[in-house]
C-alpha positions as CSV (number, residue, x, y, z in Angstrom):
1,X,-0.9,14.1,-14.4
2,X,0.4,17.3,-15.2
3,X,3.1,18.2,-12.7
4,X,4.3,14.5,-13.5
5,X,4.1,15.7,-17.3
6,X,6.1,18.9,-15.8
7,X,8.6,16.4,-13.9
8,X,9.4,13.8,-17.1
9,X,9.7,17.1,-19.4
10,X,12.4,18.1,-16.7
11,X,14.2,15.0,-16.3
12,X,14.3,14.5,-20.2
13,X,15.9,18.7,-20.4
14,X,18.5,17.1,-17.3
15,X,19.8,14.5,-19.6
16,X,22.5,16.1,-22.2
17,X,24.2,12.2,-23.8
18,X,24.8,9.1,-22.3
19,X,28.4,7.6,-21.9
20,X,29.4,4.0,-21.2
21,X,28.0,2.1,-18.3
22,X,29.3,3.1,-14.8
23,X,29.2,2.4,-11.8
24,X,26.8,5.1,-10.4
25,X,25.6,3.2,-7.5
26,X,22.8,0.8,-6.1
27,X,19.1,0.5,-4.7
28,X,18.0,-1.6,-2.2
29,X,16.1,-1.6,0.9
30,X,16.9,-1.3,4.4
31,X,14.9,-3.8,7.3
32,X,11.2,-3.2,7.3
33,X,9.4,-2.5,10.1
34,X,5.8,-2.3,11.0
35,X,4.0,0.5,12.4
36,X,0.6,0.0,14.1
37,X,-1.3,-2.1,11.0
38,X,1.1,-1.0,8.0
39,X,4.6,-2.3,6.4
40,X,7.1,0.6,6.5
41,X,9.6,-0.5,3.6
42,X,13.2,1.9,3.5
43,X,14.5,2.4,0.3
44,X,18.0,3.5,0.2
45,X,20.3,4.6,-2.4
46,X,24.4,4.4,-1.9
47,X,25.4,6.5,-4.7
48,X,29.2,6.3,-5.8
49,X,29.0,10.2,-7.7
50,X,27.0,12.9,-7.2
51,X,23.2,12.7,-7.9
52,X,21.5,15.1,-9.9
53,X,18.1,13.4,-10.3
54,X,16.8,10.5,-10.1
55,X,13.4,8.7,-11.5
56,X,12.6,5.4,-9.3
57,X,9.3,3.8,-11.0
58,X,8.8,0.4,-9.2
59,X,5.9,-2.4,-8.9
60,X,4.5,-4.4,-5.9
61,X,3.0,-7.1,-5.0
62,X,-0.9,-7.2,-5.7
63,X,-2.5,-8.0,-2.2
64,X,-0.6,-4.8,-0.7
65,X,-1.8,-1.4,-1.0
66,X,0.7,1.9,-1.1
67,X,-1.0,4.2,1.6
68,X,1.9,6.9,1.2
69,X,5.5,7.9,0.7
70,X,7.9,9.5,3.4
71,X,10.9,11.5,2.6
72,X,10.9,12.8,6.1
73,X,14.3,11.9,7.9
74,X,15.9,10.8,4.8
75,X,18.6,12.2,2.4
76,X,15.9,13.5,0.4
77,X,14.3,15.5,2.6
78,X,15.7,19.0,1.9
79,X,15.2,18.2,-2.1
80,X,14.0,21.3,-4.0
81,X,11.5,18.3,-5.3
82,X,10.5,14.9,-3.9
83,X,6.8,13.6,-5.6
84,X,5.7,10.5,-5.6
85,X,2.6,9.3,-7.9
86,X,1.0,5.9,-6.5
87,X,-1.4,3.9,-8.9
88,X,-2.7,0.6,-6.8
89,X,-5.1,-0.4,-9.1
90,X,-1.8,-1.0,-11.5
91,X,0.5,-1.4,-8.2
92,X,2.8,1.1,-9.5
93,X,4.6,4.1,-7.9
94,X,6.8,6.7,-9.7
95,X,9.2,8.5,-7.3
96,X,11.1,11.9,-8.6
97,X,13.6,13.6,-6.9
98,X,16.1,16.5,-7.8
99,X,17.9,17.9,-5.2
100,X,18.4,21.6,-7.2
101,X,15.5,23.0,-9.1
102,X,15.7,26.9,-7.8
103,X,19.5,27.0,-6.9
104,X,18.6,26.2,-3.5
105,X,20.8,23.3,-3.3
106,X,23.4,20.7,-4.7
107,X,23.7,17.3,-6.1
108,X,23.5,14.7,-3.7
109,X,27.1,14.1,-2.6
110,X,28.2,10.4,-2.8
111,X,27.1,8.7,0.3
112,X,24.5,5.8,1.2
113,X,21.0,6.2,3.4
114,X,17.6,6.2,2.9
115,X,15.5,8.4,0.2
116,X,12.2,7.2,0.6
117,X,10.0,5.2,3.3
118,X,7.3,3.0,1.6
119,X,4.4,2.0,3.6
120,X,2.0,-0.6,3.1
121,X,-1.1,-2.1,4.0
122,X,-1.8,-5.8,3.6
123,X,-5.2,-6.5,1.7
124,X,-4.6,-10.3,1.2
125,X,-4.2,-12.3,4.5
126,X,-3.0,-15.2,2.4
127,X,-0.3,-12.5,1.5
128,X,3.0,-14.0,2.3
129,X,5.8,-11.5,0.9
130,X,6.1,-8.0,-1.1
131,X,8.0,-7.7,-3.8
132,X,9.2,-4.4,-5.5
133,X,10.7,-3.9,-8.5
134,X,11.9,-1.8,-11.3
135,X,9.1,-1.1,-14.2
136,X,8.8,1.2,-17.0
137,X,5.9,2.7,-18.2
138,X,5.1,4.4,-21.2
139,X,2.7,7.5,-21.7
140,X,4.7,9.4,-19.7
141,X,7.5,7.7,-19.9
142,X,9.3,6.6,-17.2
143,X,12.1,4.7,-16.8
144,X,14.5,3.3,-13.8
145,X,17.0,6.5,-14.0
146,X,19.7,8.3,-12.1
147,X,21.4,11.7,-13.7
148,X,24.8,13.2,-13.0
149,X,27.4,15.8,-14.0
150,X,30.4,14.3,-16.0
151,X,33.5,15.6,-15.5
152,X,32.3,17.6,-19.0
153,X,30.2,19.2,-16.6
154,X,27.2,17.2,-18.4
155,X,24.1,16.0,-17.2
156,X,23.9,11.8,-18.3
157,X,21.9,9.3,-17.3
158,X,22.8,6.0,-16.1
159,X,20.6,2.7,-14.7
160,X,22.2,2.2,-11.3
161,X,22.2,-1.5,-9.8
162,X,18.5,-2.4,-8.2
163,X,19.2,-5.0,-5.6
164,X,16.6,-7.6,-4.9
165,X,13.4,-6.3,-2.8
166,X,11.4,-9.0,-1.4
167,X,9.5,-8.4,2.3
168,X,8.5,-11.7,4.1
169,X,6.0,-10.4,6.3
170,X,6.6,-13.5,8.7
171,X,9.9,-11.7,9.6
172,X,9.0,-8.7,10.7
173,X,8.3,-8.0,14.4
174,X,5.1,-7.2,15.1
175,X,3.7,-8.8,11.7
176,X,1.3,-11.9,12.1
177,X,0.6,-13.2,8.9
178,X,-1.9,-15.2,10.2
179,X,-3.5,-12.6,11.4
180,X,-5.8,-9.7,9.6
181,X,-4.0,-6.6,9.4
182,X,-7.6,-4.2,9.5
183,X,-11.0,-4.6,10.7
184,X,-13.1,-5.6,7.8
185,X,-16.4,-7.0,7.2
186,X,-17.2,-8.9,4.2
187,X,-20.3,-9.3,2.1
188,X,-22.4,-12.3,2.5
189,X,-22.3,-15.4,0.9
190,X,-24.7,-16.7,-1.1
191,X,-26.1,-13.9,-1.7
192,X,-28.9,-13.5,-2.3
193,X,-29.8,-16.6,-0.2
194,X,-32.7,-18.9,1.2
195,X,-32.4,-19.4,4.1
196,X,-29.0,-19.5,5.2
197,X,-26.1,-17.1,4.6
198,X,-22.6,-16.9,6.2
199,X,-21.0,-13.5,7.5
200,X,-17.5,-13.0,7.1
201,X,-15.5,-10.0,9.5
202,X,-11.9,-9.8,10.2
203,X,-10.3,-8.8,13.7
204,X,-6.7,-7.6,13.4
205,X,-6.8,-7.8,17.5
206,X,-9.1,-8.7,20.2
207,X,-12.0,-6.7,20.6
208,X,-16.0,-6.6,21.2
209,X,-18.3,-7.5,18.4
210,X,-21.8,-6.9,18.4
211,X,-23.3,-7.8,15.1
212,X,-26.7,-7.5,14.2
213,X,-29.3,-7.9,11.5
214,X,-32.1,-5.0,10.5
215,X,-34.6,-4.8,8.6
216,X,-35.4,-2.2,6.3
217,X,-36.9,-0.4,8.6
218,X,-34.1,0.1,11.0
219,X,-35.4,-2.6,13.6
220,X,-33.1,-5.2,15.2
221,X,-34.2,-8.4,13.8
222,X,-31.3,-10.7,15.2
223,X,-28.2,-10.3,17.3
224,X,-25.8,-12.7,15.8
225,X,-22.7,-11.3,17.8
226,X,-22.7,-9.8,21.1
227,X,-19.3,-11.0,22.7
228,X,-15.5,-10.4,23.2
229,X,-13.8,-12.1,20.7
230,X,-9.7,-13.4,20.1
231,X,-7.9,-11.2,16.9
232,X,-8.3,-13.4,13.7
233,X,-10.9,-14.4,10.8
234,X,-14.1,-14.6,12.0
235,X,-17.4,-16.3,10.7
236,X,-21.3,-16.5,11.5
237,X,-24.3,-18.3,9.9
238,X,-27.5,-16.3,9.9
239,X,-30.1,-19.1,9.4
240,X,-32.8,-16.6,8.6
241,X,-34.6,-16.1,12.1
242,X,-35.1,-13.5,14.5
243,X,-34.6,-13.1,18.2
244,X,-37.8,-15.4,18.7
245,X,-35.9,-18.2,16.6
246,X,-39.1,-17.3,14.2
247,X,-38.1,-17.1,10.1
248,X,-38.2,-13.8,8.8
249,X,-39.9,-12.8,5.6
250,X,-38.2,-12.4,2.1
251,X,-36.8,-9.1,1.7
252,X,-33.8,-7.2,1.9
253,X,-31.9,-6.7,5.3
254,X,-29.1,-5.1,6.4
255,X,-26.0,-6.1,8.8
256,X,-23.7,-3.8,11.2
257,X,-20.8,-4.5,12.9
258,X,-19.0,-2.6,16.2
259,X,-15.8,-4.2,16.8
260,X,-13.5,-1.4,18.8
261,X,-13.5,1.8,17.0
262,X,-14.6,0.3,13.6
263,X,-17.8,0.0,12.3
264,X,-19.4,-1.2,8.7
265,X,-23.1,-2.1,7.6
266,X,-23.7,-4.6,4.6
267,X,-26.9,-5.4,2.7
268,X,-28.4,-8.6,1.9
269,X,-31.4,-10.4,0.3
270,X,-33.5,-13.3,1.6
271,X,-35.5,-14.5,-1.3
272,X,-37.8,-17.6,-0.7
């Protein structure tokens, strides 16, 4: 919070008055890509004048999650200062760059290329696009913004043009949207329950599951899972008996997964 405080206390010193709309220039996105179980999402900017700063506060799609920000390999990437803040429980970002803070550097010379490299990861495999847009948000305030040098030799502001941002994850190569993009295993359902329950896991590629059920006391109760098993959503009823096929008492239990490298242990509660 407070080097963004330092950042919007900056950008507001930047901006002297504004003047009549120009044409400043535009952002949009280049063609996603995926890399291993993320969205990559290039932003660009093709600025028309030299850029002195620029704020870039945006929104996505709920059902993706913001795992970072790149400026590596991107016109930004020698900037005296490139942050990006990321809130995904309000699906925000705020993205700040100046070029010059320490007289290291100049504006950013008219031209047109990436600035920033999104990446996602897909929570919701009902998910069927991301969107980004411009927002504004209010203490601190930000605001879509891009700063320049008049030909008074002072610093405006302008709103340049935000072109429409829309991923459909069906077109990118390498994305199944049918398909789970991380292992996950879910919590039972019902819960608690008497005397069947129904496991949820997800398998963003083929691997081998075992799945078991414990006791409290660490013991293997049942194996529910113990096979290779095609990428996708995955499901198993626990009908409340062990290995013998003999009902188990009332109590809690735990379940564990091993599906390739990932592993994840749940509790439930058999009440009778």
């Amino acid at each position: 919070m407070k080097l963004f405080g330092i950042i919007s206390f900056t950008l507001v010193l930047l901006i002297g008055a504004s003047i009549s709309a120009m044409d400043v220039g535009k952002i949009a996105a280049v063609e996603p890509r995926a890399e291993a179980e993320n969205i990559v999402v290039p932003v660009e900017l093709n600025n028309n004048i030299e850029m002195t700063a620029l704020e870039l506060p945006l929104a996505f799609s709920d059902g993706a999650t913001l795992v970072g920000v790149s400026f590596e390999d991107t016109r930004s990437q020698d900037f005296d200062l490139k942050v990006a803040k990321i809130d995904n429980a309000a699906h925000t970002v705020v993205i700040a760059l100046i070029p010059m803070v320490y007289g290291e550097n100049s504006s950013l010379a008219p031209g047109n290329g990436v600035i920033a490299n999104l990446e996602f990861s897909i929570d919701d495999p009902n998910l069927k696009t991301i969107e980004i847009t411009p927002t504004s948000m209010e203490n601190p305030s930000h605001d879509l913004m891009f700063i320049y040098l008049d030909d008074n030799k002072t610093l405006v502001d302008e709103q340049p043009e935000f072109g429409d941002i829309t991923i459909a994850l069906s077109e990118i190569t390498g994305v199944d949207p049918a398909l789970p993009t991380k292992f996950e295993l879910h919590q039972n359902a019902p819960n608690p329950f008497n005397p069947i329950t129904g496991i949820n896991y997800d398998l963003p590629k083929a691997s081998h599951v075992r799945l078991e059920v414990f006791n409290i006391l660490g013991q293997n109760v049942r194996t529910l899972v113990d096979d290779f098993q095609e990428a996708g959503f995955q499901s198993v009823i626990w009908d409340g008996t062990n290995n013998s096929n003999t009902p188990v008492a009332s109590g809690m239990y735990f379940y564990r997964i091993e599906a390739d490298d990932f592993q994840a242990t749940k509790k439930m509660m058999m009440l009778k």
